[in-house]
N, C-alpha and C positions, 0 to 999 in steps of 0.2 A: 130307108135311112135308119131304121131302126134297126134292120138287120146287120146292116155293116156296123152301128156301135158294138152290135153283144159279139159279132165276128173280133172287132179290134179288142174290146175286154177279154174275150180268153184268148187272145193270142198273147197276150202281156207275158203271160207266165212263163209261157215255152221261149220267147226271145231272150230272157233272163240267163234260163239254162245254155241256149245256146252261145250266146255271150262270155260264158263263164265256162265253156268247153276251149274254148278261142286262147282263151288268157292264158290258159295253164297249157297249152298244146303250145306256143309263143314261146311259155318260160323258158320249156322245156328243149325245144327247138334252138334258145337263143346262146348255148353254150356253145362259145368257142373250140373250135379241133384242136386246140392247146390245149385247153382243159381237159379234152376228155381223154388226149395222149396222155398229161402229167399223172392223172388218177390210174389211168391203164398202166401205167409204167409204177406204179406206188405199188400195186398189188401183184407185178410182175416179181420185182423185187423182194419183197417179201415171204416168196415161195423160193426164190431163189436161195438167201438167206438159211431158211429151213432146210435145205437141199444141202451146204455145205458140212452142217457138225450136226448131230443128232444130238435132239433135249438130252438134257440132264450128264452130259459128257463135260468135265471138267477141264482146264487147261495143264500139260502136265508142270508140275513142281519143281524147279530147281533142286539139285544134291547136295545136303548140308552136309560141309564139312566137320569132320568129327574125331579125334583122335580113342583108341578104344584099348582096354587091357582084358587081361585075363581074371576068370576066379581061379583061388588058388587054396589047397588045403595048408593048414601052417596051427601056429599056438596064438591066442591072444591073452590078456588079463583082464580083470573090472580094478580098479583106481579108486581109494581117498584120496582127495584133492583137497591141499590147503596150504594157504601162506604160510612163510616163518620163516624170522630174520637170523643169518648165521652170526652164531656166537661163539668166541675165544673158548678154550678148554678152559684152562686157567687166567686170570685178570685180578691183578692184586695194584694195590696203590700204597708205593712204598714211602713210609715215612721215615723219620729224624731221629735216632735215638740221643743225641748230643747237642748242646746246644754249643753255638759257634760257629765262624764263618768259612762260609765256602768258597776253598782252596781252588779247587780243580774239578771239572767235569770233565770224567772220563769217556761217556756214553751221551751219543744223541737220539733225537726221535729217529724212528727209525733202524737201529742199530740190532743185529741180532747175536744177543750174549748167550753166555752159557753159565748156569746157576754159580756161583761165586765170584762171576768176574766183578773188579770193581765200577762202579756207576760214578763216582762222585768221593772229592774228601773233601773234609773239616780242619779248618786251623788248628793243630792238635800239639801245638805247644804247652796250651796250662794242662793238656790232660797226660802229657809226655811228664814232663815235673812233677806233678802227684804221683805217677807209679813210680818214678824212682826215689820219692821220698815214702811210700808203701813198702820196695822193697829194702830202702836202708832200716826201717824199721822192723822189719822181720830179722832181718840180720844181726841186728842187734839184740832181740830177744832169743834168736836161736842161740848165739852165745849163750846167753843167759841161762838158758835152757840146758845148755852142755854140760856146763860148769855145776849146777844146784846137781844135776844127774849124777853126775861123780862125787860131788859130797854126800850124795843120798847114799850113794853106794858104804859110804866109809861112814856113815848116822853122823854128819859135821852139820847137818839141814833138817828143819823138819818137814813133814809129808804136809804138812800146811802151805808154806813155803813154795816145795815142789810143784802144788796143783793150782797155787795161782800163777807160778813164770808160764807152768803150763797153756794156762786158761786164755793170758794174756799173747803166747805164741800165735796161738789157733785162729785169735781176732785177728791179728797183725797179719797173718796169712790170709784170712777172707778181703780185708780193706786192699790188702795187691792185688788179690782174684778180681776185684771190684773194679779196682785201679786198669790193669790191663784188658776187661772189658771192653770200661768205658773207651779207653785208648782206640782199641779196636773198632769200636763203633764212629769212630771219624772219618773210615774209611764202608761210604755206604755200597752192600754187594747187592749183587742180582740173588732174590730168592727160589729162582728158578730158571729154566732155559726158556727162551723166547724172546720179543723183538719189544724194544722202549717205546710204547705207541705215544708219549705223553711227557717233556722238560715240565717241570714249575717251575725252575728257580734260576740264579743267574749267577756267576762267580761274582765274590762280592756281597752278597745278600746273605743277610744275620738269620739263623736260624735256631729255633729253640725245641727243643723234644715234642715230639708227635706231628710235628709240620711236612706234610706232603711235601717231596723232591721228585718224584719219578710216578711214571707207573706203566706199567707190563703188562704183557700179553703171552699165553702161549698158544700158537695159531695152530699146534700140530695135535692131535685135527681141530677143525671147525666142528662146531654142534647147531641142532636145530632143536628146537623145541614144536612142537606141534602140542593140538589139545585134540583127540577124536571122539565122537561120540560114542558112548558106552556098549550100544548094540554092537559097534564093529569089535569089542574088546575080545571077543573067541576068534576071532581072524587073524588076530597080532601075537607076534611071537619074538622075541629077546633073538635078535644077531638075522631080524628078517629083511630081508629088500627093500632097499627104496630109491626111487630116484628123483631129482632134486634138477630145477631148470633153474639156472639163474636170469633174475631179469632183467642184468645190467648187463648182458653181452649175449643170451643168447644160452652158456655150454649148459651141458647136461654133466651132471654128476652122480656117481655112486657113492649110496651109504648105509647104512643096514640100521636099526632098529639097538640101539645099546642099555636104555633102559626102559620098563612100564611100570609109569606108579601105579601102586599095589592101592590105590583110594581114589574111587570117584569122588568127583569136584559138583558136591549138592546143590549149587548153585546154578551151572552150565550143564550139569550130566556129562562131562567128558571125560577122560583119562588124559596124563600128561605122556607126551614120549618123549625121550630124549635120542635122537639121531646122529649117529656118529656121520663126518663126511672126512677118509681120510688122505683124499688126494684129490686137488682142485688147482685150475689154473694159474699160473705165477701172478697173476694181477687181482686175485680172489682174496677179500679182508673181511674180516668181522664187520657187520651193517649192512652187508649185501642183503634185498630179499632174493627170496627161491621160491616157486612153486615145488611143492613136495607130491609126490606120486608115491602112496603105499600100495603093494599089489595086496589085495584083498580075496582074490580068487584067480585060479588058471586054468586056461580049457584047453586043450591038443586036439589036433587031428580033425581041426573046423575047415566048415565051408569061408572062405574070408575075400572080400573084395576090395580094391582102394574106395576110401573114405569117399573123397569125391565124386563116385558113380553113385553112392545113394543119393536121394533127394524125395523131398515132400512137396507132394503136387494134389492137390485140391485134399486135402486132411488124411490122403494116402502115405503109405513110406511107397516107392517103387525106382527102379532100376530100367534102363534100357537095355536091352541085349541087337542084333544083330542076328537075323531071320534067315535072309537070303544074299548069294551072291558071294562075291572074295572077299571075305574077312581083311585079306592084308591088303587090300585096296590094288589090287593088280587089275588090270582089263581085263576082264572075265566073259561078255555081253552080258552080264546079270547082276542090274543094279541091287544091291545089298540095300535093305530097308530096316526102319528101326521097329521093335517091340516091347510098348510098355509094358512092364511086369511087376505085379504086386510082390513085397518081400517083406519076412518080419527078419528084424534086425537084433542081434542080441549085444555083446559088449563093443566096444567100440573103443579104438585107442587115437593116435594123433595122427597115423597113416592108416590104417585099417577097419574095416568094419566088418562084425561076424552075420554071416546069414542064416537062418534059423530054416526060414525056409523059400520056395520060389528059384530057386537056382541053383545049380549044380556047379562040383567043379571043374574047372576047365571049359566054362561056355566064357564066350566074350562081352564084355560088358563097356560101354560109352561114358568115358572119364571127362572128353572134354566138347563142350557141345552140347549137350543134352537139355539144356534149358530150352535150346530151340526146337526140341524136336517134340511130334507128337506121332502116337500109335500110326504105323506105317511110311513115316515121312520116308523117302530116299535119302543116301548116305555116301558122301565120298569119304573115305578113310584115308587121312592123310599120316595117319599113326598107329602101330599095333599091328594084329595086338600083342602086347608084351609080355613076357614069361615075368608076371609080378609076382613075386616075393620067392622067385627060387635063384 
């Protein structure tokens, strides 16, 4: 009895282990032939997968359309840039010499006279009556004058006598000068050629000396005034180039440099110019603004591309050109790809930009599109390239 207890105590140990061989040999056992097809078929796959594209190969990229020009060697300028509003040659505001009412308005707004025509008359009856009572009064003293003359001749008068009928002709003559004047001033004339920008008055309406009736303009030419800073003052020159946009329609105009005040302005540092403009649209008036464009410097014989094809891409200036493949976008089998390229840039106008360096002339450069593109993308050309600026 006693031997079979200490037999049953250590057999304890080893039934545990075999128990726990059982369990796991069961788990293991107890998978499904579904299960272990669906895991056999996961890791089938997976090799498969790998088998059709090799790591790190990309999918290829659609062809950005792009329209593309040429560089082209040519001339550019550098530009002062500034506003200023065009103004009349001459503008005067004619007034009244006469007091009295107004007859007749010969001239309206509008109207383009020529220096003497008349504008306007005055009720010129009392001033009509005074000169011919002016000139009876000279008439009468010229007699008078005749007569003492020829007794002077024969001593019938004395030299006293003589030099007051004298004295008293001479007035009698100024008071008619005076007389026909005024007469004359009834009838108000243009003091220059140019067009009535401005009526005051109204037939009908009493006027008295110095009262505004009119006032003038002379539009041939248009002037500009600009103010430029003093350093550009060696750059400018009497009778130089300039061109002038207007910004109420658009045109460009030509005008040249007519005068430079000789005195900087201590307050701004600039110099005045005055800008002739003397041929400008039929619809073009005094108040228009214009940007003005002085040429300041000229350069020949540059590298120059359209404006458009530069751009600033991450604090770069650069340009795309065209690598490979037909430029004129013909089937070629050789897709044409893009190449970004660093360029410095020198002046720059409203169609063009000068290249300093990075590009030669005559390579082709990507006007339109280029925002999409990046270092090697592929390129359909659906434009260009174009012979720009010859």
């Amino acid at each position: 009895m006693a031997r079979f207890r200490k037999a049953a105590m250590m057999g304890i140990p080893c039934l545990s282990v075999v128990l726990t061989l059982l369990l796991m040999g069961g788990a293991g056992c107890g998978k499904s032939d579904g299960e272990q097809s669906a895991q056999g078929g996961h890791a089938q796959g997976a090799g498969e997968h790998r088998q059709g594209r090799p790591e790190g190969q990309r999918p290829q990229q659609p062809a950005i359309p792009v329209a593309v020009s040429r560089a082209f060697s040519g001339s550019i300028s550098s530009y002062y840039r500034a506003t200023a509003t065009l103004e009349a040659e001459k503008e005067a505001q004619i007034l009244a010499r006469v007091t009295g009412i107004v007859e007749t308005l010969l001239a309206e707004e509008g109207d383009h006279v020529v220096a003497g025509d008349p504008l306007l008359k005055v009720d010129n009856d009392e001033y009509r009556f005074r000169l011919e009572q002016a000139v009876a009064a000279t008439a009468n003293l010229q007699s008078r004058y005749d007569r003492l003359e020829m007794m002077m001749k024969e001593e019938l008068t004395t030299e006293e006598e003589f030099q007051s009928i004298r004295s008293e002709l001479a007035s009698a003559e100024a008071d008619e000068g005076l007389a026909r004047l005024a007469l004359s001033y009834t009838t108000v004339t243009a003091p220059f050629s140019g067009r009535v920008t401005s009526r005051l008055v109204d037939v009908g309406q009493n006027l008295t000396v110095g009262d505004p009736v009119m006032v003038m303009a002379d539009f041939d030419p248009l002037l500009a005034r600009v103010h430029v800073p003093s350093r550009e003052f060696n750059k400018l020159q009497q009778n130089q180039a300039v061109n002038l946009v207007l910004d109420s329609s658009g045109a460009r105009l030509a005008g040249r440099i007519m005068l430079i005040s000789p005195v900087i302005d201590p307050t701004s540092g600039t110099i005045k110019l005055t800008i002739e403009v003397p041929d400008y649209p039929a619809g073009t008036r005094p108040g228009d603004f214009a940007q003005v464009q002085i040429v300041t410097e000229k350069r020949d014989n540059v590298t120059l591309v359209p404006r458009l094809a530069v751009m600033t891409d991450k604090g770069e200036t650069v340009v795309y050109t065209v690598t490979s493949g037909d430029e004129s976008g013909a089937e070629s089998g050789v897709e044409p790809t893009a190449e970004r390229r660093l360029v410095e840039v020198g002046f720059t106008d409203d169609e063009n930009a000068q290249i300093l360096s990075g590009l030669a002339v005559d390579e082709p450069v990507v006007v339109k599109g280029q925002r999409s593109l990046k270092n090697g993308s592929p390129l359909k050309i659906l434009e260009g390239p174009a012979e720009a600026g010859r």
